[in-house]
PyMOL Python script that loads the backbone (N, CA, C, O; Angstrom):
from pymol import cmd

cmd.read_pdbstr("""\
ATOM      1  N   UNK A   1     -15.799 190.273 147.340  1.00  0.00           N
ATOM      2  CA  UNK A   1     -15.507 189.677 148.621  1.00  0.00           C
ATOM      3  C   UNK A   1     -16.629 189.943 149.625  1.00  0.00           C
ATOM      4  O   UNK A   1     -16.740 189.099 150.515  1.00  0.00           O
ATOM      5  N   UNK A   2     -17.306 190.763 149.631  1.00  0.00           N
ATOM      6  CA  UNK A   2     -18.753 191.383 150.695  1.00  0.00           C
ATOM      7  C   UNK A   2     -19.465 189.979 150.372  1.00  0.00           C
ATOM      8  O   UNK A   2     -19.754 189.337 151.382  1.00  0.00           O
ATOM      9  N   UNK A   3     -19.813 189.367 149.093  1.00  0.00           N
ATOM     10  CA  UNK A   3     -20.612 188.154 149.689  1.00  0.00           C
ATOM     11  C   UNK A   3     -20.190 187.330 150.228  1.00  0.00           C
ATOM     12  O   UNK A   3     -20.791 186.270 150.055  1.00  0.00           O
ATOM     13  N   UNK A   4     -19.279 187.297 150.925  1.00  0.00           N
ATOM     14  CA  UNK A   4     -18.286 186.164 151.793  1.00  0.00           C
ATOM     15  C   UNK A   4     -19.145 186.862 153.010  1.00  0.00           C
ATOM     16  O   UNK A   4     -19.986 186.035 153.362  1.00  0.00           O
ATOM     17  N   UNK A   5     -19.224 187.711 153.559  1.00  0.00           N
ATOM     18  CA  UNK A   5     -19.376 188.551 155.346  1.00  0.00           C
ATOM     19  C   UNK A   5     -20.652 187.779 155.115  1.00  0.00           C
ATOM     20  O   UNK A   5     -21.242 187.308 154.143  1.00  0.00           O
ATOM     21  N   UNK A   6     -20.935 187.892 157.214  1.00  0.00           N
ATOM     22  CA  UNK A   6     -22.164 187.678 156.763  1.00  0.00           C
ATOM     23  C   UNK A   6     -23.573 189.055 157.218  1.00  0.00           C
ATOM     24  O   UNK A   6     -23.326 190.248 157.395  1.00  0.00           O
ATOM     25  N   UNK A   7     -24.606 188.572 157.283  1.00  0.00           N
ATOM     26  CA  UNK A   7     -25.573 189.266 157.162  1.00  0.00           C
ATOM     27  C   UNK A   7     -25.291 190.535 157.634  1.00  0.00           C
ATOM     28  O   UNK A   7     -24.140 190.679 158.046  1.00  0.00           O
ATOM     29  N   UNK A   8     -25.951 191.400 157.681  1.00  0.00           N
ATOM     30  CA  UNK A   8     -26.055 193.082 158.326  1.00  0.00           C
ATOM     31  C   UNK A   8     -27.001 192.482 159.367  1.00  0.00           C
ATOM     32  O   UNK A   8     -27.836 191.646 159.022  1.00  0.00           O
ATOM     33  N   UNK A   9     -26.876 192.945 160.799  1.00  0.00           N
ATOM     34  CA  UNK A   9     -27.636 192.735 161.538  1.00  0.00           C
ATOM     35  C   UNK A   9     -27.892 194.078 162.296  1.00  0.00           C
ATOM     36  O   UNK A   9     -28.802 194.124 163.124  1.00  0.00           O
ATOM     37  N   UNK A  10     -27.003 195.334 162.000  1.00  0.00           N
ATOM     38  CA  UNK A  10     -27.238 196.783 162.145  1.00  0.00           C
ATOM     39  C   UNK A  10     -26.533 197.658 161.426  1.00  0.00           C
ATOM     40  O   UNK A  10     -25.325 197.425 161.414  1.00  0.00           O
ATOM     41  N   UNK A  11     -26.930 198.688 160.757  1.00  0.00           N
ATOM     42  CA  UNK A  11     -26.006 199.376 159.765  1.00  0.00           C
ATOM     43  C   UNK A  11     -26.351 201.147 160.466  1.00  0.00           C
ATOM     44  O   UNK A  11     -27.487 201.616 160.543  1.00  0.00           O
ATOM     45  N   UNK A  12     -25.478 201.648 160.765  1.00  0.00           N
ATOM     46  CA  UNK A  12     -25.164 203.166 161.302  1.00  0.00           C
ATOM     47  C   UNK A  12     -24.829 203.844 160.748  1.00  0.00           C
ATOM     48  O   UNK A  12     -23.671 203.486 160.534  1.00  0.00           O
ATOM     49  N   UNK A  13     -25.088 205.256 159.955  1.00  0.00           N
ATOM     50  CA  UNK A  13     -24.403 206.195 160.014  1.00  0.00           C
ATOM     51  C   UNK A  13     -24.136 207.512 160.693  1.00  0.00           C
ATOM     52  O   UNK A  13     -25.139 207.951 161.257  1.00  0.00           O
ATOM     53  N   UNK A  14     -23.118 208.224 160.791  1.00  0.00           N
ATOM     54  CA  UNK A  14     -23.111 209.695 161.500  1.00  0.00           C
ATOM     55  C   UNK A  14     -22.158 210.410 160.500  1.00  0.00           C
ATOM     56  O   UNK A  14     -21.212 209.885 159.913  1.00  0.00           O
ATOM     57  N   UNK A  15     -22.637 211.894 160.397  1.00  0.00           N
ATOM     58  CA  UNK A  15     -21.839 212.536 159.378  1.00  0.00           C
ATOM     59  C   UNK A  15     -21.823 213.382 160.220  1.00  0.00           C
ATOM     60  O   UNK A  15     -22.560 213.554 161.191  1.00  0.00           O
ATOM     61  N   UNK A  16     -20.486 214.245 159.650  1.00  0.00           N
ATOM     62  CA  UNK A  16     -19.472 214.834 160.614  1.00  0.00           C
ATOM     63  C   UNK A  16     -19.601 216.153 159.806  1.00  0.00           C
ATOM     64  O   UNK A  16     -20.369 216.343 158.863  1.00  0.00           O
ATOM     65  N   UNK A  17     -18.656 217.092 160.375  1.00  0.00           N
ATOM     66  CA  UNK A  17     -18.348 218.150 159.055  1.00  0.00           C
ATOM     67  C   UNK A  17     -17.493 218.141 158.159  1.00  0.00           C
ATOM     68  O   UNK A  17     -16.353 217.684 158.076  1.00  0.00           O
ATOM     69  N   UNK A  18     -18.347 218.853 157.296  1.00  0.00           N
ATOM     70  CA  UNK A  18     -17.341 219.142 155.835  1.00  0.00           C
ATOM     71  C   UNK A  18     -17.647 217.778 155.054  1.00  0.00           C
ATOM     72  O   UNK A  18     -16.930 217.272 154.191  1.00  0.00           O
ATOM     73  N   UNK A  19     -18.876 217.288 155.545  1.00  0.00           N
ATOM     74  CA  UNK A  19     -19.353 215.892 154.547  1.00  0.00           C
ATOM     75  C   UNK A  19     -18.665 214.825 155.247  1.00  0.00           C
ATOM     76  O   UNK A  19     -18.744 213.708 154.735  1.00  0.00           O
ATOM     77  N   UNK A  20     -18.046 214.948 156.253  1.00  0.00           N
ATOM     78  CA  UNK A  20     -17.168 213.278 156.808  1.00  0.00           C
ATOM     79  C   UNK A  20     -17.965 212.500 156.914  1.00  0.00           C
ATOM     80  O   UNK A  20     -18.956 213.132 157.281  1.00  0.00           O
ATOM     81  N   UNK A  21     -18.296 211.158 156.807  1.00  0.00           N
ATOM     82  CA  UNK A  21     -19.271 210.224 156.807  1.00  0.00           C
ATOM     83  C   UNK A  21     -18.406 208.821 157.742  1.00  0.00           C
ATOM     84  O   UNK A  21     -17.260 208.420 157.539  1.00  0.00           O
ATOM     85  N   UNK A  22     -19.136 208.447 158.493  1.00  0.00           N
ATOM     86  CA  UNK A  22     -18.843 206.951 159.081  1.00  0.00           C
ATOM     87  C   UNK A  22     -19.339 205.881 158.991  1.00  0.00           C
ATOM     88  O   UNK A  22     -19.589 205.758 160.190  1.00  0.00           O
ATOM     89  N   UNK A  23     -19.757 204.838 158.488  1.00  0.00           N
ATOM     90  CA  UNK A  23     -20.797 203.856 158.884  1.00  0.00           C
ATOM     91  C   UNK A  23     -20.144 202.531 159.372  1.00  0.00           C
ATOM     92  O   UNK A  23     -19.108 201.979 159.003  1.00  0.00           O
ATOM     93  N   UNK A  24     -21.047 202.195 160.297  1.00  0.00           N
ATOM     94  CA  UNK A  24     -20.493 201.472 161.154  1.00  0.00           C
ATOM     95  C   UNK A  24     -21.456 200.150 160.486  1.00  0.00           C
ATOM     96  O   UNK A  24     -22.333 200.498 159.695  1.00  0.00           O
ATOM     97  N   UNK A  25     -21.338 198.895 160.734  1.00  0.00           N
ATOM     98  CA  UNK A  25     -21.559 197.412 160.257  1.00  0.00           C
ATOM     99  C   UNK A  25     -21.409 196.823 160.963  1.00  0.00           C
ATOM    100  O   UNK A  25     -20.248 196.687 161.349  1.00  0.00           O
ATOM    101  N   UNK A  26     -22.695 195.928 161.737  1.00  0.00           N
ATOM    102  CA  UNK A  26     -22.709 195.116 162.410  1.00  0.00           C
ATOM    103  C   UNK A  26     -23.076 193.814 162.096  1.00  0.00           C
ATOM    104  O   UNK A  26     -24.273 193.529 162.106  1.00  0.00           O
ATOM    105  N   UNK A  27     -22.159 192.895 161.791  1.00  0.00           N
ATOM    106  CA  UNK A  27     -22.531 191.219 161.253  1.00  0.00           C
ATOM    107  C   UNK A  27     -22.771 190.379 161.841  1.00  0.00           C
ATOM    108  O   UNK A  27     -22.086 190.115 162.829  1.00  0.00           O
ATOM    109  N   UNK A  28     -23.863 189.597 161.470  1.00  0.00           N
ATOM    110  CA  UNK A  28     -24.505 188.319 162.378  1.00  0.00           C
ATOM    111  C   UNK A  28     -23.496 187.051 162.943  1.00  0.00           C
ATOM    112  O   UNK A  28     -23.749 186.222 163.817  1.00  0.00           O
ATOM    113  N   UNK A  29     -22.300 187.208 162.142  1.00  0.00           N
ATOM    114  CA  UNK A  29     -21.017 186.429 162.846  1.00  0.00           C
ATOM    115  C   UNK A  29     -20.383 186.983 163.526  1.00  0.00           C
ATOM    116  O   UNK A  29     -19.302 186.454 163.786  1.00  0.00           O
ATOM    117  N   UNK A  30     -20.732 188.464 164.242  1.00  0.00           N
ATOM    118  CA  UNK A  30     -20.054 189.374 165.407  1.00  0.00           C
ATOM    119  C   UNK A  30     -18.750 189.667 165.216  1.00  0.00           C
ATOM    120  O   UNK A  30     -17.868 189.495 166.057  1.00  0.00           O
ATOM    121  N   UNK A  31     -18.547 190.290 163.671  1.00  0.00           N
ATOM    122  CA  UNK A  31     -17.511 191.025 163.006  1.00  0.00           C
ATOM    123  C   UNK A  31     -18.030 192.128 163.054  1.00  0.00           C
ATOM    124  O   UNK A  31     -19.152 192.002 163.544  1.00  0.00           O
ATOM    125  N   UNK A  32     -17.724 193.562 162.703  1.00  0.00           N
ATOM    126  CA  UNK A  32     -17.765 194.676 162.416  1.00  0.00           C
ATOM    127  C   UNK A  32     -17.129 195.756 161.478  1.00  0.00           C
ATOM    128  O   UNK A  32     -16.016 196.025 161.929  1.00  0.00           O
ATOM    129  N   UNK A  33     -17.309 196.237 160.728  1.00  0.00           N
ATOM    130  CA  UNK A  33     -16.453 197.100 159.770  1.00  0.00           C
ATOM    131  C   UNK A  33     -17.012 198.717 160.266  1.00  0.00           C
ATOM    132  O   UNK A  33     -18.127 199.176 160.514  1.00  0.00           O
ATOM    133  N   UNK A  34     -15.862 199.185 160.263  1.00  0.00           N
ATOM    134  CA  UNK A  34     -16.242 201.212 160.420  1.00  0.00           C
ATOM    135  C   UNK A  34     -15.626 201.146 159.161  1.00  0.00           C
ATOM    136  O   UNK A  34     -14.792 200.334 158.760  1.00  0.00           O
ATOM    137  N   UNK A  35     -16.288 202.374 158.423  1.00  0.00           N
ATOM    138  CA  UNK A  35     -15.717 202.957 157.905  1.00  0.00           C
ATOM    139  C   UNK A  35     -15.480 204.746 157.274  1.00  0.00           C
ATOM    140  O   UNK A  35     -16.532 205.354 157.079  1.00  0.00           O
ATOM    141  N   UNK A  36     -14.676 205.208 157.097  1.00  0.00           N
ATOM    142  CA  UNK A  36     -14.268 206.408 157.496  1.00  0.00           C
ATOM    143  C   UNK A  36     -13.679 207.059 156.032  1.00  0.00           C
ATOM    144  O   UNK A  36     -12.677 206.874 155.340  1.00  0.00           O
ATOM    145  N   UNK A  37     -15.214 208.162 155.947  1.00  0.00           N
ATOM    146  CA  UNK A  37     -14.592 208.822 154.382  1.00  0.00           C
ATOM    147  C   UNK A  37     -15.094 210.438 154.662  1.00  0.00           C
ATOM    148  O   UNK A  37     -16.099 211.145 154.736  1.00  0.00           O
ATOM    149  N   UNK A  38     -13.671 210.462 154.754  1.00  0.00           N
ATOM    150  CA  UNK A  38     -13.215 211.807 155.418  1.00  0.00           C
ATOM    151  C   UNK A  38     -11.820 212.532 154.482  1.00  0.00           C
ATOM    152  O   UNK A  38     -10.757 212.623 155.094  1.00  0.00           O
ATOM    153  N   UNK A  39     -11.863 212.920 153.332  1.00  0.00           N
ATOM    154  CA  UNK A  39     -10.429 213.382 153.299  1.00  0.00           C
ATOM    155  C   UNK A  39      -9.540 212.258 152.617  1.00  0.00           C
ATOM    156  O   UNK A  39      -8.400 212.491 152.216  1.00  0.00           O
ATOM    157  N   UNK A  40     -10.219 210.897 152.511  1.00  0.00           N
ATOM    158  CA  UNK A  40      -9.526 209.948 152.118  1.00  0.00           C
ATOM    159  C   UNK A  40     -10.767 209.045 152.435  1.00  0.00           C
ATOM    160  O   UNK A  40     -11.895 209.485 152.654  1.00  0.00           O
ATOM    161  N   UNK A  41     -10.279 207.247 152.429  1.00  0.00           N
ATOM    162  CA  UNK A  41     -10.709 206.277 153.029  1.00  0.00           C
ATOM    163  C   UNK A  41     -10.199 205.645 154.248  1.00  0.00           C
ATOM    164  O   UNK A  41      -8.986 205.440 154.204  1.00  0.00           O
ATOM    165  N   UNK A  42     -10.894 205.215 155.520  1.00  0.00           N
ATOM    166  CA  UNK A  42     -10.142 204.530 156.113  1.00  0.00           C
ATOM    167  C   UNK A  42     -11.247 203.351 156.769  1.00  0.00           C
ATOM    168  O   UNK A  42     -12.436 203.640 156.899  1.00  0.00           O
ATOM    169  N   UNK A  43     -10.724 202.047 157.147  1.00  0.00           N
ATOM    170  CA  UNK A  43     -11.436 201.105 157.699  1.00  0.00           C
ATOM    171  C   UNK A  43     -10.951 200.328 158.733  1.00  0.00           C
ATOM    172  O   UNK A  43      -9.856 199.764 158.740  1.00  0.00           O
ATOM    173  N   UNK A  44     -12.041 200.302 159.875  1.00  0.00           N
ATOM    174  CA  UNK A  44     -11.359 199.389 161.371  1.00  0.00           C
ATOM    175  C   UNK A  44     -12.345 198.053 161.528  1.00  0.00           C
ATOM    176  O   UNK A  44     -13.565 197.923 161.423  1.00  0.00           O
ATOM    177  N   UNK A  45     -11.818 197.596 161.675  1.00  0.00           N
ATOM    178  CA  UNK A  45     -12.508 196.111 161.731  1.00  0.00           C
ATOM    179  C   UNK A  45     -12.341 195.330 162.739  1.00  0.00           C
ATOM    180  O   UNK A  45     -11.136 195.270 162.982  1.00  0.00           O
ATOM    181  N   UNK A  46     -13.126 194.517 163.654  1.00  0.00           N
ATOM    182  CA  UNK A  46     -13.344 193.209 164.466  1.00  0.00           C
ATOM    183  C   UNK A  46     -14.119 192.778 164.870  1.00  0.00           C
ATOM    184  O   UNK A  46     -15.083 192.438 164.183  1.00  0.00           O
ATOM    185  N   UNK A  47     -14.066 192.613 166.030  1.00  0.00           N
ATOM    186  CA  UNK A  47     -15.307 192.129 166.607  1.00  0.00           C
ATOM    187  C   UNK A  47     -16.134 192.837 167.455  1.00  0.00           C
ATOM    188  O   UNK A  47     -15.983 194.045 167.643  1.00  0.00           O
ATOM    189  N   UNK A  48     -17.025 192.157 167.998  1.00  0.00           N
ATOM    190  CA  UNK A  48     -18.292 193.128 168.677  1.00  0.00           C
ATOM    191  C   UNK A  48     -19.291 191.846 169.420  1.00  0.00           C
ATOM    192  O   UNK A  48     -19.471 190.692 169.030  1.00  0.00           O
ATOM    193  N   UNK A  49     -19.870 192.606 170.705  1.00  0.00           N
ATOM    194  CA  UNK A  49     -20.812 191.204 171.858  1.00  0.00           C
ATOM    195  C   UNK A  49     -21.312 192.582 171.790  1.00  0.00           C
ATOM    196  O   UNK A  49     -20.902 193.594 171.222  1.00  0.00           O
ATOM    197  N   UNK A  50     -22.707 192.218 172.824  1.00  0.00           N
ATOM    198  CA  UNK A  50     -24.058 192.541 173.118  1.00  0.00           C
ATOM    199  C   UNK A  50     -23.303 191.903 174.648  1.00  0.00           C
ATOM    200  O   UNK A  50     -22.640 190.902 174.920  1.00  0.00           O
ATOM    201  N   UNK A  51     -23.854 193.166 175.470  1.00  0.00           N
ATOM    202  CA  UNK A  51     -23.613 192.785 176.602  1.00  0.00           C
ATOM    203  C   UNK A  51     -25.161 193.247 177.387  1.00  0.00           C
ATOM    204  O   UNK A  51     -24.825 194.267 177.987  1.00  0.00           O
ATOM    205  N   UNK A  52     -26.409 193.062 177.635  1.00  0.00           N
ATOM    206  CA  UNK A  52     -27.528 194.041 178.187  1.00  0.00           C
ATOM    207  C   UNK A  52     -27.429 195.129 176.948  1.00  0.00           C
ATOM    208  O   UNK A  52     -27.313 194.875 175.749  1.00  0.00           O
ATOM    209  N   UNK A  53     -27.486 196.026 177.397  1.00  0.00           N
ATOM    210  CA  UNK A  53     -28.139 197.204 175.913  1.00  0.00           C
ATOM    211  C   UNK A  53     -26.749 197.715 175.402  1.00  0.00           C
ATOM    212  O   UNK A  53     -26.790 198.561 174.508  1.00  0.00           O
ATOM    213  N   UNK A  54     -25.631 197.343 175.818  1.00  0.00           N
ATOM    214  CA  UNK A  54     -24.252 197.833 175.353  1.00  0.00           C
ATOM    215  C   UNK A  54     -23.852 197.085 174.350  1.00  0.00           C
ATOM    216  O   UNK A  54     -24.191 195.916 174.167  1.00  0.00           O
ATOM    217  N   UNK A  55     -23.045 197.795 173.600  1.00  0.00           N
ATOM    218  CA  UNK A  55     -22.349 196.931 172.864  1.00  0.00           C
ATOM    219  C   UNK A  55     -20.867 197.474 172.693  1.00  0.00           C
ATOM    220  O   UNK A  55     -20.648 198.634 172.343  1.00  0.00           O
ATOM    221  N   UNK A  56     -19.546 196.257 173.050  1.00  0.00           N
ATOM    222  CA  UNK A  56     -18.258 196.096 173.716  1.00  0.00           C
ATOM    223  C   UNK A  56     -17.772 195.968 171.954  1.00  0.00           C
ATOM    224  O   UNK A  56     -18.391 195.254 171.165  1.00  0.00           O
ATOM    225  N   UNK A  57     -16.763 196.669 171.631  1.00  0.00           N
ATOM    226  CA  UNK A  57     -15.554 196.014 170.673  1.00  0.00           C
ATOM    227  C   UNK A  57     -14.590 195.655 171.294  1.00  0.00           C
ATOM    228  O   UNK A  57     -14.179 196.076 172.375  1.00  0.00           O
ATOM    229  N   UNK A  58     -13.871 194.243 170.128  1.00  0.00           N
ATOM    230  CA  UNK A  58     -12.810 193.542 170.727  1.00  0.00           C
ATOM    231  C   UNK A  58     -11.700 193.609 169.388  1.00  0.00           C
ATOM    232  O   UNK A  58     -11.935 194.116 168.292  1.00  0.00           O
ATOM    233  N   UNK A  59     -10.494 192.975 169.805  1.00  0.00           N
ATOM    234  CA  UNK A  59      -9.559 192.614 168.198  1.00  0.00           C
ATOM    235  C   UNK A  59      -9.923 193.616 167.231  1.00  0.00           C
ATOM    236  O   UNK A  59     -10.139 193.271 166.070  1.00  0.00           O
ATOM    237  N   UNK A  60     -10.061 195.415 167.759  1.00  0.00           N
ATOM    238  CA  UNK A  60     -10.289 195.776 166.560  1.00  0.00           C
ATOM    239  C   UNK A  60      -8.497 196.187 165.903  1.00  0.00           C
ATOM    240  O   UNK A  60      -7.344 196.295 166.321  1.00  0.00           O
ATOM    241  N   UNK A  61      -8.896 196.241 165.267  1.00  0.00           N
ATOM    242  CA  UNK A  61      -7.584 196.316 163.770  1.00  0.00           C
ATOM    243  C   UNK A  61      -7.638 197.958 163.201  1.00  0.00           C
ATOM    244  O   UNK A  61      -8.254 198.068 162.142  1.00  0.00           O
ATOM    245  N   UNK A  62      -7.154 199.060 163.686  1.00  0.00           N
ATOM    246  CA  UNK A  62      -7.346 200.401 163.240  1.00  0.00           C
ATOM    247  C   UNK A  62      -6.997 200.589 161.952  1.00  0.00           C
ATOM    248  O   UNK A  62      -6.227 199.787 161.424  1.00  0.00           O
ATOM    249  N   UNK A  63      -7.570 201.809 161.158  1.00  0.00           N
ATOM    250  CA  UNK A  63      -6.871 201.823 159.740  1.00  0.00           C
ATOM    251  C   UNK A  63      -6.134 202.271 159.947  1.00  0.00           C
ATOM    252  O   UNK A  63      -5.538 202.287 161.024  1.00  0.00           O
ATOM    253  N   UNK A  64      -5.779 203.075 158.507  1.00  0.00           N
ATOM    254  CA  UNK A  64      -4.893 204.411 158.116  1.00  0.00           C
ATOM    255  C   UNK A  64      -5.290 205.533 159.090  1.00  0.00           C
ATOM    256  O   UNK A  64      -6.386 206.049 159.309  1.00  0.00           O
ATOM    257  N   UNK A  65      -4.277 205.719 159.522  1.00  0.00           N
ATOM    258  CA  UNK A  65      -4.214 207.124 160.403  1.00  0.00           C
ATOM    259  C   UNK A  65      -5.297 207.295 161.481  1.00  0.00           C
ATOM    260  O   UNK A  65      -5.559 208.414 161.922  1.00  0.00           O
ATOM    261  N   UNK A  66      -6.190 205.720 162.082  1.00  0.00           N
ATOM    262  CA  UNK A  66      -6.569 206.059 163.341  1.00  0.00           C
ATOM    263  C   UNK A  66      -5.478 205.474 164.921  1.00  0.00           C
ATOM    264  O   UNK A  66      -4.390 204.899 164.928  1.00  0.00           O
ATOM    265  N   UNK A  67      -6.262 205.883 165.957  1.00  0.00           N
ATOM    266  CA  UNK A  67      -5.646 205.693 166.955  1.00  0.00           C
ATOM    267  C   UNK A  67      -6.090 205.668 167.877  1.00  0.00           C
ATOM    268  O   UNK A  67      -5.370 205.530 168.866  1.00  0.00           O
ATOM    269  N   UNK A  68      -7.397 205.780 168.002  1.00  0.00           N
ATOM    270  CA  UNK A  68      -8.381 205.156 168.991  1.00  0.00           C
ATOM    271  C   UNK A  68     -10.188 205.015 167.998  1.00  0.00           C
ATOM    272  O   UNK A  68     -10.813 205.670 167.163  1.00  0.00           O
ATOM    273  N   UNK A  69     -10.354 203.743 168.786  1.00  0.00           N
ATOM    274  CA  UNK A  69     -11.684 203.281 168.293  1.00  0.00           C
ATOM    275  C   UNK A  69     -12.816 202.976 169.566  1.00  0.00           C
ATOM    276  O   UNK A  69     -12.459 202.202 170.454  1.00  0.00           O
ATOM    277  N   UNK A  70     -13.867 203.457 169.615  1.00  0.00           N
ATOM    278  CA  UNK A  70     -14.528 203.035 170.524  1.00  0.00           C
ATOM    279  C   UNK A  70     -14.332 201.606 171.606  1.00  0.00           C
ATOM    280  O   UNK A  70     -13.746 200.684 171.039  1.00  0.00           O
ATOM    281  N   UNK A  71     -14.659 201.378 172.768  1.00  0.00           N
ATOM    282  CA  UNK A  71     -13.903 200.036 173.443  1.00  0.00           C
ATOM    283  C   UNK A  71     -15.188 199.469 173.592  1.00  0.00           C
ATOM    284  O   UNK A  71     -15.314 198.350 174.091  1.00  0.00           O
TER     285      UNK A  71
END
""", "prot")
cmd.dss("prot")
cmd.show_as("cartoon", "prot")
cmd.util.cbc("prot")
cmd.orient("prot")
């Protein structure tokens, strides 16, 4: 299904402790995927604008066991 998304137009990671890993996905159709492997898997997904040097999430969709996602 990944060749359906489209392009990577920024790919992030930050690792946490105890090996937690995040990477964040930024797509040229202004979707986004986090994802969160920590203890398990988890994934938040939507959208994302360029506002000046910021960048805003919208419609995101939290996984398993989150409850806040960057705004």
């Amino acid at each position: 299904m990944k060749n359906f998304e489209g392009k990577n137009v920024l790919i992030a990671e930050r690792e946490g402790v105890a090996g937690c890993m995040m990477t964040l996905k930024l797509k040229d159709n202004n979707e986004f995927t986090a994802k969160s492997v920590c203890f398990g898997i988890t994934e938040i997904n939507g959208n994302y604008k360029f506002r000046n040097d910021t960048v805003y999430f919208e419609n995101v969709e939290l996984g398993r066991g989150e409850k806040e996602f960057y705004k």
